[in-house]
Each structure stands twice: as C-alpha cells, then as structure tokens.
C-alpha distance (Angstrom), angle and dihedral (degrees) to the residues before:
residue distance angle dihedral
X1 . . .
X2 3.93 . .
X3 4.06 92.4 .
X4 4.10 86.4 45.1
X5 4.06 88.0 51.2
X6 3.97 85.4 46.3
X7 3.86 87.4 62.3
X8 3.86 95.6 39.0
X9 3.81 92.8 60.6
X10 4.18 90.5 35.8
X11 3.18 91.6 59.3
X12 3.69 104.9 47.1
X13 4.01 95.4 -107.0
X14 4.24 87.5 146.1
X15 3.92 133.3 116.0
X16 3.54 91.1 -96.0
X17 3.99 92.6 32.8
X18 3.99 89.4 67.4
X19 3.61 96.7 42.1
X20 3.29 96.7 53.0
X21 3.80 93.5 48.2
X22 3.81 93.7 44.5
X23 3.89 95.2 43.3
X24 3.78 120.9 -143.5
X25 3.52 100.6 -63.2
X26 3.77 105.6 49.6
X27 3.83 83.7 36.8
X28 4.19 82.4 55.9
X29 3.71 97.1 41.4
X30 3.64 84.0 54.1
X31 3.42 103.8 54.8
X32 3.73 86.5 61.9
X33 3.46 88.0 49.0
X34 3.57 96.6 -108.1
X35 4.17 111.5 145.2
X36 3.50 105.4 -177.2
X37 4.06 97.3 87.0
X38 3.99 91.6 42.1
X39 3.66 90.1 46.7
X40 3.96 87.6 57.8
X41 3.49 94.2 43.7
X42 3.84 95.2 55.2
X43 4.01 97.4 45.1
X44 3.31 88.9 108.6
X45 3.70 95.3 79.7
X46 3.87 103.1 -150.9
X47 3.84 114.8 149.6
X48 4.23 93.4 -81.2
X49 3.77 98.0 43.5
X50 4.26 81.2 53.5
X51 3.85 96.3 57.6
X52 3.63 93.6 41.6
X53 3.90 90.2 50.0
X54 3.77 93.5 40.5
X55 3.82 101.2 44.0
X56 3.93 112.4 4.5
X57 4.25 91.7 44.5
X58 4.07 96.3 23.3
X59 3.94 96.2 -138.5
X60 3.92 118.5 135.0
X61 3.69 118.5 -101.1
X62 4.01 135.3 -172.6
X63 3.94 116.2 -78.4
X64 3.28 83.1 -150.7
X65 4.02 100.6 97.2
X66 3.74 103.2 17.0
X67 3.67 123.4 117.0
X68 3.59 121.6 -99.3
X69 3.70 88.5 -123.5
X70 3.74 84.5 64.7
X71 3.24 98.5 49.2
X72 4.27 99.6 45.0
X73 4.10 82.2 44.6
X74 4.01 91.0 100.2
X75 3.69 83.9 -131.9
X76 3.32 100.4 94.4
X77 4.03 135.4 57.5
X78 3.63 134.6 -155.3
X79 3.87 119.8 -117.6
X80 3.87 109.8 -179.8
X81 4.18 101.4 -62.0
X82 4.15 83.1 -29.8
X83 3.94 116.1 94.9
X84 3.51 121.3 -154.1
X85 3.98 130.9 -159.9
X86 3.91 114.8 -125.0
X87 3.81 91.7 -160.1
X88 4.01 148.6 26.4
X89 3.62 105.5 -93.7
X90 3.73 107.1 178.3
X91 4.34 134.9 166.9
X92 3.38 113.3 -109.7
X93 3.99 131.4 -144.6
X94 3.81 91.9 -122.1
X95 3.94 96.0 59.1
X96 3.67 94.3 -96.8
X97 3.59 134.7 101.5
X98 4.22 129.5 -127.8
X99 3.61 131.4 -143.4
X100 3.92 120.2 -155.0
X101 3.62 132.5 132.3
X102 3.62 129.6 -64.0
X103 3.83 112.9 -73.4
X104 4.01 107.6 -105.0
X105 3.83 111.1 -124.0
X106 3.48 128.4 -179.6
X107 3.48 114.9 -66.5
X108 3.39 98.9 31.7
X109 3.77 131.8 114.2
X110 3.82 122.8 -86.3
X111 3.80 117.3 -81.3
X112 3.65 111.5 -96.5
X113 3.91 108.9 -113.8
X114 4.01 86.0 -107.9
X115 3.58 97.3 47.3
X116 3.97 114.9 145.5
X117 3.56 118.6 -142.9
X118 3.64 130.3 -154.0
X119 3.59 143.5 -114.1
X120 4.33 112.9 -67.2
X121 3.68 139.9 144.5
X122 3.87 92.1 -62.6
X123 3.52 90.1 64.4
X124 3.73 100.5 33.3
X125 3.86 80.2 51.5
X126 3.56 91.2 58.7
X127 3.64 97.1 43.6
X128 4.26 84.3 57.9
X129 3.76 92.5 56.7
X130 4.00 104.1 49.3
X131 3.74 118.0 103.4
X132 3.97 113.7 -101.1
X133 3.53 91.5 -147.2
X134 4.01 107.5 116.3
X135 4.07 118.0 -118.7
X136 3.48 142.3 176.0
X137 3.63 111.8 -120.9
X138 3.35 125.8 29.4
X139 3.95 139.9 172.1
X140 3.81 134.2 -163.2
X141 3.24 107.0 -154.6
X142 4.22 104.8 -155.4
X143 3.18 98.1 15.7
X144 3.73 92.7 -175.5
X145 4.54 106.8 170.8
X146 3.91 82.3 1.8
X147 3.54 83.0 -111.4
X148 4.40 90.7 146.1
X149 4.00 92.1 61.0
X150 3.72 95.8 56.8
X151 3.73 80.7 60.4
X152 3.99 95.4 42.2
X153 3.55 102.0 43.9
X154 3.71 118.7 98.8
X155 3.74 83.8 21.8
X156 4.25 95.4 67.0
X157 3.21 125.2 38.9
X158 3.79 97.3 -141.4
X159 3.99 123.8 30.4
X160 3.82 122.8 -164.5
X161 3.54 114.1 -174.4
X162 3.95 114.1 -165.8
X163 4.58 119.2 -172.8
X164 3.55 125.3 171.8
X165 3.65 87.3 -145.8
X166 4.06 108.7 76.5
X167 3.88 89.7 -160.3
X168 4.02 88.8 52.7
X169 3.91 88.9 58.0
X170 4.36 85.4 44.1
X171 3.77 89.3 60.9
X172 3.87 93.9 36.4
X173 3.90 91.3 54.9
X174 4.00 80.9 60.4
X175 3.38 102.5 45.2
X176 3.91 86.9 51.7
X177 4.13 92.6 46.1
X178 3.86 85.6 47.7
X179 3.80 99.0 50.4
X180 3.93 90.9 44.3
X181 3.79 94.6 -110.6
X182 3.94 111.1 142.8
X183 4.14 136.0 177.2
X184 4.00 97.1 42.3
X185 3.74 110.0 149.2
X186 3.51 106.9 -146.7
X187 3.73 133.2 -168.0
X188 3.66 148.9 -160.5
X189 4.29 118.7 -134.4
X190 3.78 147.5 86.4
X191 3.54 115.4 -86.3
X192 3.70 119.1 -30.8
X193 3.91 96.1 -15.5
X194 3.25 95.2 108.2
X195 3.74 99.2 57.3
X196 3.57 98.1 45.6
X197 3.90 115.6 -163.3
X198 3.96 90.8 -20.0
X199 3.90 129.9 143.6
X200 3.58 130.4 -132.5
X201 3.50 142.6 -174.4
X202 3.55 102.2 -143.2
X203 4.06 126.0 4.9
X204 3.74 121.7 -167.5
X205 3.56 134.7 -171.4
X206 3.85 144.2 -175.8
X207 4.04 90.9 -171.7
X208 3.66 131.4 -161.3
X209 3.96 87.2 -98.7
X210 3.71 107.9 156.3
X211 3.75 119.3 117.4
X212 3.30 115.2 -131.6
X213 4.31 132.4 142.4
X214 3.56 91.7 -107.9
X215 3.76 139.9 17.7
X216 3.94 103.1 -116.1
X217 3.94 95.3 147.7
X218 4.06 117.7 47.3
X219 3.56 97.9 -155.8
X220 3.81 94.1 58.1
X221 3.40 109.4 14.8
X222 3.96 134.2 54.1
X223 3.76 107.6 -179.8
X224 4.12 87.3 -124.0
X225 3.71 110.6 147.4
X226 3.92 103.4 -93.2
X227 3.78 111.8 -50.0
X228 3.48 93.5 -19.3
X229 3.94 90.7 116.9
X230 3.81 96.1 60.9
X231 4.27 89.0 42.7
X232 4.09 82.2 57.2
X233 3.57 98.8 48.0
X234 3.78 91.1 46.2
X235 3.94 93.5 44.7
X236 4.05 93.6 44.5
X237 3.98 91.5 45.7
X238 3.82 101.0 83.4
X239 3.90 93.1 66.7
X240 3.45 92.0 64.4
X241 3.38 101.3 47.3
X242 3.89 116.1 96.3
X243 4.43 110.9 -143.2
X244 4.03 107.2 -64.3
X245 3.92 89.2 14.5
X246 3.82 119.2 148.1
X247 3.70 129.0 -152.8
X248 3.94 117.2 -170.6
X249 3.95 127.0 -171.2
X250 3.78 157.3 152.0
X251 3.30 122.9 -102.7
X252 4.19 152.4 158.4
X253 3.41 129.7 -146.0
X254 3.94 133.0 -172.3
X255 4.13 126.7 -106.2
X256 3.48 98.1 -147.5
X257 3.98 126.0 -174.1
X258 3.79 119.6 -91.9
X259 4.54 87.9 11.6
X260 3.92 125.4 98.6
X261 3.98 97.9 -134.3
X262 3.71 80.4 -143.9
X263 3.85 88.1 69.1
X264 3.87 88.8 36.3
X265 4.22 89.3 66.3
X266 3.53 96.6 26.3
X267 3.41 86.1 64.6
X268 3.93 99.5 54.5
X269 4.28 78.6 52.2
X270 3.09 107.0 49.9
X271 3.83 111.1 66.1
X272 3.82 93.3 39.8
X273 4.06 96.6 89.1
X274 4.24 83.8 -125.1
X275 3.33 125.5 124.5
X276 4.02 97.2 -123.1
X277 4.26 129.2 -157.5
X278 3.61 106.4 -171.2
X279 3.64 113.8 -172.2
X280 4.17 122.0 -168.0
X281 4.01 108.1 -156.4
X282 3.38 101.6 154.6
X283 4.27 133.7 39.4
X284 3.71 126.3 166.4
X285 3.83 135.4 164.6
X286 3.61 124.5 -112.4
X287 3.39 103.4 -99.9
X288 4.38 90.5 57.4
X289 3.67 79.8 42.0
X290 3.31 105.7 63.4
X291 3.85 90.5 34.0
X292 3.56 91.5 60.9
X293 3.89 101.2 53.2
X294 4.02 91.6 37.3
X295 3.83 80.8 63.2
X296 3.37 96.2 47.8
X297 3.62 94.0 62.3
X298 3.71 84.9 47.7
X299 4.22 86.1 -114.6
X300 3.77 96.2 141.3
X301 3.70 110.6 109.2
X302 3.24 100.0 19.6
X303 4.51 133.5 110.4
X304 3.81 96.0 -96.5
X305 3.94 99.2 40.4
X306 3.94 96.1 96.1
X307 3.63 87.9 50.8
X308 3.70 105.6 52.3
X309 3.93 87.5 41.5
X310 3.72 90.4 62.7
X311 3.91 101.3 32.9
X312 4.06 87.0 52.2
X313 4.03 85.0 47.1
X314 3.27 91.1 48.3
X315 3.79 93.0 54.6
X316 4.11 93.5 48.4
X317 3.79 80.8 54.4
X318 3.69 102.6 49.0
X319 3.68 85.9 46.3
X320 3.34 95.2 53.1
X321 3.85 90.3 -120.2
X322 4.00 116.5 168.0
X323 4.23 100.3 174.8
X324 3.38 137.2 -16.3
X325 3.90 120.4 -122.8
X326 3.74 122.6 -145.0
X327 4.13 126.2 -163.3
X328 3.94 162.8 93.2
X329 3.45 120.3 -44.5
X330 4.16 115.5 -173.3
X331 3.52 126.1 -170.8
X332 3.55 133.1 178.1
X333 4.36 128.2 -171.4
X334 3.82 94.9 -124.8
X335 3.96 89.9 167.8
X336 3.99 92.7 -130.2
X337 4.00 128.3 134.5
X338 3.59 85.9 -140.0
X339 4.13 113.5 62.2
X340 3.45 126.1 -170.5
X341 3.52 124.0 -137.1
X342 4.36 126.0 -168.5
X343 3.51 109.8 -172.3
X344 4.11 112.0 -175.2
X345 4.14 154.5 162.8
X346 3.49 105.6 -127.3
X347 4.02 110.4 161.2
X348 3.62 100.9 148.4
X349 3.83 128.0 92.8
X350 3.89 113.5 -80.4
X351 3.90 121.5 174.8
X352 3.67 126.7 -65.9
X353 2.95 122.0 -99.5
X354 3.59 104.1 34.1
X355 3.42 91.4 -178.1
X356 3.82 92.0 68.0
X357 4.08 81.4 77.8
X358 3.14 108.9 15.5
X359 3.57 85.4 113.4
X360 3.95 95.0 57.7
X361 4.60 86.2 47.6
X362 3.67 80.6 57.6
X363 3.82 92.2 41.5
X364 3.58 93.5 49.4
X365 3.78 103.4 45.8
X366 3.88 94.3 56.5
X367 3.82 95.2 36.6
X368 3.86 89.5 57.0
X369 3.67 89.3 52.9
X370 3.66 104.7 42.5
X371 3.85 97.8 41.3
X372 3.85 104.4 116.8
X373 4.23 115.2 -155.0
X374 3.68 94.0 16.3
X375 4.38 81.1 -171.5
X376 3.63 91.6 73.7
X377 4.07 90.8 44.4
X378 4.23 115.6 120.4
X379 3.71 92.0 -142.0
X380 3.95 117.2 -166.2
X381 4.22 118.7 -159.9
X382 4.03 105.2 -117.9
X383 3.95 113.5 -113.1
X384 3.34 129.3 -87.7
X385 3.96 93.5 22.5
X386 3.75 121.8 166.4
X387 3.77 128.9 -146.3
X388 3.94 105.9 -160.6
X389 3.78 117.0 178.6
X390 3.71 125.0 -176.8
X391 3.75 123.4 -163.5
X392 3.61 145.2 135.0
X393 3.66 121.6 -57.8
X394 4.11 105.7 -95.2
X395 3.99 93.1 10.8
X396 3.51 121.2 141.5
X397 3.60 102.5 -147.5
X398 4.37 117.6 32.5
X399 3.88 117.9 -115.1
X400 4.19 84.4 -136.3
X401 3.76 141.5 16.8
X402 3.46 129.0 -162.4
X403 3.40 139.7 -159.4
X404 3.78 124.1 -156.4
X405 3.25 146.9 176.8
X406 3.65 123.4 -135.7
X407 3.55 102.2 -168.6
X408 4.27 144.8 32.8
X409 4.12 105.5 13.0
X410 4.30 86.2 5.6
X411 4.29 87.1 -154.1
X412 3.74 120.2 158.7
X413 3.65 134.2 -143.9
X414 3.80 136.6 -163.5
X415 3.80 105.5 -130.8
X416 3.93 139.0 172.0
X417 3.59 136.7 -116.2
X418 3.24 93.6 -85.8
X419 4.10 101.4 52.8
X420 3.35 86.1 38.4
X421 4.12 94.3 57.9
X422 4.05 85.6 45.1
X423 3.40 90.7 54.7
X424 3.87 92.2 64.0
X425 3.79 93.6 39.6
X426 3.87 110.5 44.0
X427 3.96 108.5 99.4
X428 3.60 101.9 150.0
X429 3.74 93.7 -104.4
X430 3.88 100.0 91.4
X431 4.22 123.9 51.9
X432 3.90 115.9 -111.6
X433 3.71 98.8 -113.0
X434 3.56 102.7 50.2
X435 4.06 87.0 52.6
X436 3.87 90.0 46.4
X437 3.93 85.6 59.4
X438 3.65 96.3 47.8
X439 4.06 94.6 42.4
X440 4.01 86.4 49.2
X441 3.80 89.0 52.8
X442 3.58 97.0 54.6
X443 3.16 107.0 28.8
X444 4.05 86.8 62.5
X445 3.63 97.3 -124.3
X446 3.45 101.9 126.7
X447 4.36 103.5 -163.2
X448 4.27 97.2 78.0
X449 3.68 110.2 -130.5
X450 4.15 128.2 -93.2
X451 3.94 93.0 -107.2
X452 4.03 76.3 -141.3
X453 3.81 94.9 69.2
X454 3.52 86.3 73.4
X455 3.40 91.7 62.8
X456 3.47 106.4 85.5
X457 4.01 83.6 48.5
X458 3.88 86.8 69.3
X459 3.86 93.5 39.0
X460 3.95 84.6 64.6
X461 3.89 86.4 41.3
X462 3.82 99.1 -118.5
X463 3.81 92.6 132.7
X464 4.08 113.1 25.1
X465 4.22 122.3 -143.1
C-alpha cells in the first residue's frame, strides 16, 4: 500500500489535486452527487482524470495507461481491456485517504446489509466537533471507513477502533495503511463489548443513528426501538470515561407528541454524572425524513419505494412521532454529584472548528451554574462582542438591542439597557454588584438588577468568570 500511496500523492490524487482538475463546477455538481460535469472534465484521460474516474466516480477505464501500482492494489479488477474499481477510494481533507464501498447511485443494486460507506458531511461534521486538546487513550466507537482516526491520530497516543461489521474494520485497516497511520488496535463488537471495563480519555462516535422500523442497513441503522440506540450509548458512556474524560458524538433523537425533545435528551444527560452540551442543528418531519435516507440508499425509483415510504410513515405515526431532531451531543466526566446539562436549537453558522472551544462551551455552561454569590463575581465581556441596536430613524431610545457574538458559538440575544450597559463595562477588574448599582443609577431604571439574571448571559458565554 505505501508504493500505491506514493503514486496517489505523485500524481495529484489529493483534496485540492481533484478540485483543481475538475474546476469549481464539476467539483460543485459533484458534491451533490451529480457526475455528468466531472465526467466531462476528466475525458481527457491523463493519469489524474483516471483515478478520479476509476475510484472517486466508479466508472471503468482502460488498463491500458494505469500504473502498475494500480493495478497490483487488489482494488481494482480486470474486465476485458476495461478496469474496474472494487471499492470507494477517495482523498481526504486530513492528508489521508479512505476506503469504503462504492457509492450506490441510482440504478444500482441494493446495498448489501454489510455495506461500508465512505467519508461525508456526517463524519466531517463529527471531526469539527471533537476537542483539540491531545489525550492518551482514545476509542472510536463505529469506526465504519476509519474515517475518525485520521482525525485522532497524532492527537492520542493510543487509538482503538471497535465495528460491529468485520468487513467495516477490513476496509478501515486500509484506509489507515494508506494514509500512513500505524498502531490502531481495532476490534470487532456492538457497542462497548469490545473494550470491556476500559478508560478513555476521549470517545467519539458517528453512530448508526437513523430511525427507521427495522435495521436493514448496519452502518445506519440498528433495529433499536426508535432512538433508543443513541439514549444507550449516551447512558453507557460514563463508565468508560477515565476523571476529566470527554466523549463527543452524532446523534438523532425523536419529537414525539405531548414531550418537549428538550426533556427527551435531557433525560439521557442527566443521570450520567457528565457535564452534557447537547446541540440540535438539524429537525425535519417524517415525511423529509424518510425521503432523505430512501435516497441515500439510492431507493427512489425503484419497485419497493412506495412501500417502505408508507410502512416507515406508518411507524412515525404509530409512534406518535412529529419530527426527528438531528445533532452534537458533548459530554465530559467532571466527577461532580451535581451534573449540568444544556440542551439547545442552534441551526445557524457558528465557527469552525468547534472543537477548538469546545472545551471553554463546556467550561462555560457548568461555571455559570455552579458559581455561588454571582455579586462578588469580576465578570469580563467575551471578545469580539457586538452591540446592535435597531430603532427608528431620529429616536432617542432603540425599539431593540442586540447582543452578538462574532466569534466561537456566534449566538445572539435580545437584551435590555441594562445588559447591554454591562456589556461595555465588565473587565474583570470591578465585582458584579457594585456595577449593577451604578448601571441601575444611570441608566434610570430605578429596581437594581438580580446579579443572577446575568447568569444565563455567562451560561451562553457572552460574559466569561
């Protein structure tokens, strides 16, 4: 595998290396799995346009031309003076390359209940949330493509990687030999089987989290009642988490008639002993639901699509299911009898990586709750924070004001006068109650300010302790 990575990277078979040679629209078209304009753009035939047709696009291409490293890969077969590749082999944006199965298109034959897919925004979605802190131990649990150790290694000093799925692991152990990553001890089991009563440091997964009436597809799907799978692995995570350790994953959960969802994951949180940040990006009803993952196994069009539209809708109705929720959930072992737990919609763009302060969300959320006399706290405004007001042209006084951060989670908040002047004043050097007097004073309110109601202010980390 080392002399076929050798001729990946020679001959320009990179991230950037196929966007350059696509160009921005193929490269665009692509990304929504359109072929057409990439397909064009590689006619040529040259020794890039041949790797990207072979593996990246999966149509056949001459043997006549291709390397011999190709060729002895055992990714590849012969068909007549055609040569066609056996798996997905695709660039990846940490250096690295993956290994998975071919990406099912319409047309195609059904997914084998085994199949491994590749690398995609899930995963690169993952990869965005884990801490960057470096640890010792760490295990990715489902590894699937092995797409999570590219990001861990140099990071942990010791990688398990655990799959139900033996053939997963197979085309993992590639993907790892083909991106130069070495010493990962990977496993075979369901959940945490495979580790036993082990501690970690960190533990990530990209879980099989879609909701479905029955588990048909291992990589996606578990055949766990509802979200029952994702309430499991959150509940059964603590134990193997050593003092301080983190675990960080994707995840869905159900909206179900007559429940707050809040509630619904709080609950999973709350009687772990972890200190939990559970972030909802993503909600859609059943019907977009079910759309979306009948696509993804390239089902639209074909006999049986009607049928599993209606038997999945059926299920979402006898389950009383109104939308499905999709997001992050971070957790970290704090070692305290009293948890904290911030459960939240946050859709809109926030700052990549969010693992780069992840750390400080988590910091944040159980500082604002366990800070005692919050009058005698030395509160300093968080960087980069915007006061926006909105008013009437020539008005004295604004209808609105807004605060909002420009950087990390980038949330906004609709304050008064008096959070508002606090916001301009707090610099760590003065306490909060003495400042709360002043600001009341001039400000003309009268009443002084609960030094509390700032607290959920610092829970969303627009002033810092």
């Amino acid at each position: 595998m080392e002399r076929l990575r050798d001729h990946l990277l020679e001959t320009g078979y990179t991230i950037d290396g196929v966007r350059e040679r696509l160009g921005a629209t193929a490269a665009s078209a692509l990304s929504r799995e359109e072929l057409v304009p990439a397909l064009r753009a590689t006619a040529d035939g040259d020794p890039l346009a041949a790797l990207i047709r072979l593996w990246w696009l999966g149509v056949p291409v001459p043997a006549k031309g291709l390397a011999p490293e190709v060729m002895r890969s055992g990714l590849v077969e012969a068909d007549g003076d055609q040569v066609r590749a056996t798996v997905h082999l695709q660039p990846w944006e940490t250096g690295g390359y993956l290994v998975s199965d071919r990406k099912v298109r319409p047309g195609d034959p059904a997914l084998r209940p085994d199949h491994v897919v590749g690398a995609g925004g899930a995963s690169a979605n993952l990869a965005q949330l884990v801490t960057r802190r470096p640890v010792g131990r760490a295990l990715d649990l489902g590894t699937g493509c092995g797409v999570q150790v590219l990001h861990l290694d140099g990071r942990a000093g010791h990688i398990v990687a655990t799959d139900l799925n033996p053939r997963a692991l197979e085309l993992a152990r590639l993907s790892w030999e083909l991106s130069g990553v070495s010493g990962v001890d990977a496993r075979t089991g369901s959940m945490f089987e495979p580790v036993g009563d082990e501690l970690f440091d960190l533990v990530v997964s990209n879980p099989p989290f879609v909701i479905a009436p029955r588990g048909r597809l291992t990589y996606r799907e578990t055949g766990a009642g509802g979200d029952d799978f994702c309430r499991d692995l959150v509940r059964e995570t603590p134990r193997h988490l050593r003092p301080d350790g983190q675990a960080h994953f994707l995840a869905s959960w159900m909206h179900v008639e007559g429940e707050d969802w809040h509630d619904r994951v709080g609950g999973w949180l709350r009687e772990t002993g972890c200190d939990a940040w559970v972030a909802q990006r993503d909600v859609q009803d059943p019907a977009e639901y079910v759309e979306l993952w009948l696509r993804d196994a390239a089902e639209q069009g074909t006999r049986s699509y009607a049928e599993h539209y209606d038997r999945w809708l059926s299920w979402f109705e006898e389950h009383k299911v109104e939308a499905i929720g999709f997001g992050w959930i971070s957790m970290r072992n704090s070692g305290t009898l009293d948890p904290v737990v911030r459960v939240e919609h946050l859709t809109h763009q926030v700052s990549l990586p969010v693992g780069d302060y992840v750390d400080s969300v988590l910091d944040t959320v159980a500082a604002a709750h366990r800070a005692g006399d919050l009058d005698t706290a030395r509160l300093r405004t968080v960087e980069g924070l915007l006061d926006e007001r909105i008013g009437l042209p020539g008005a004295e006084d604004p209808i609105r004001i807004v605060l909002r951060q420009t950087q990390g989670l980038r949330r906004t908040r609709e304050v008064g006068t008096v959070e508002a002047a606090l916001a301009g004043v707090c610099d760590g050097q003065l306490a909060l109650g003495p400042l709360l007097n002043v600001i009341a004073e001039l400000v003309g309110d009268g009443e002084i300010p609960n030094a509390d109601a700032v607290r959920p202010l610092i829970a969303e980390g627009y002033f810092l302790l």
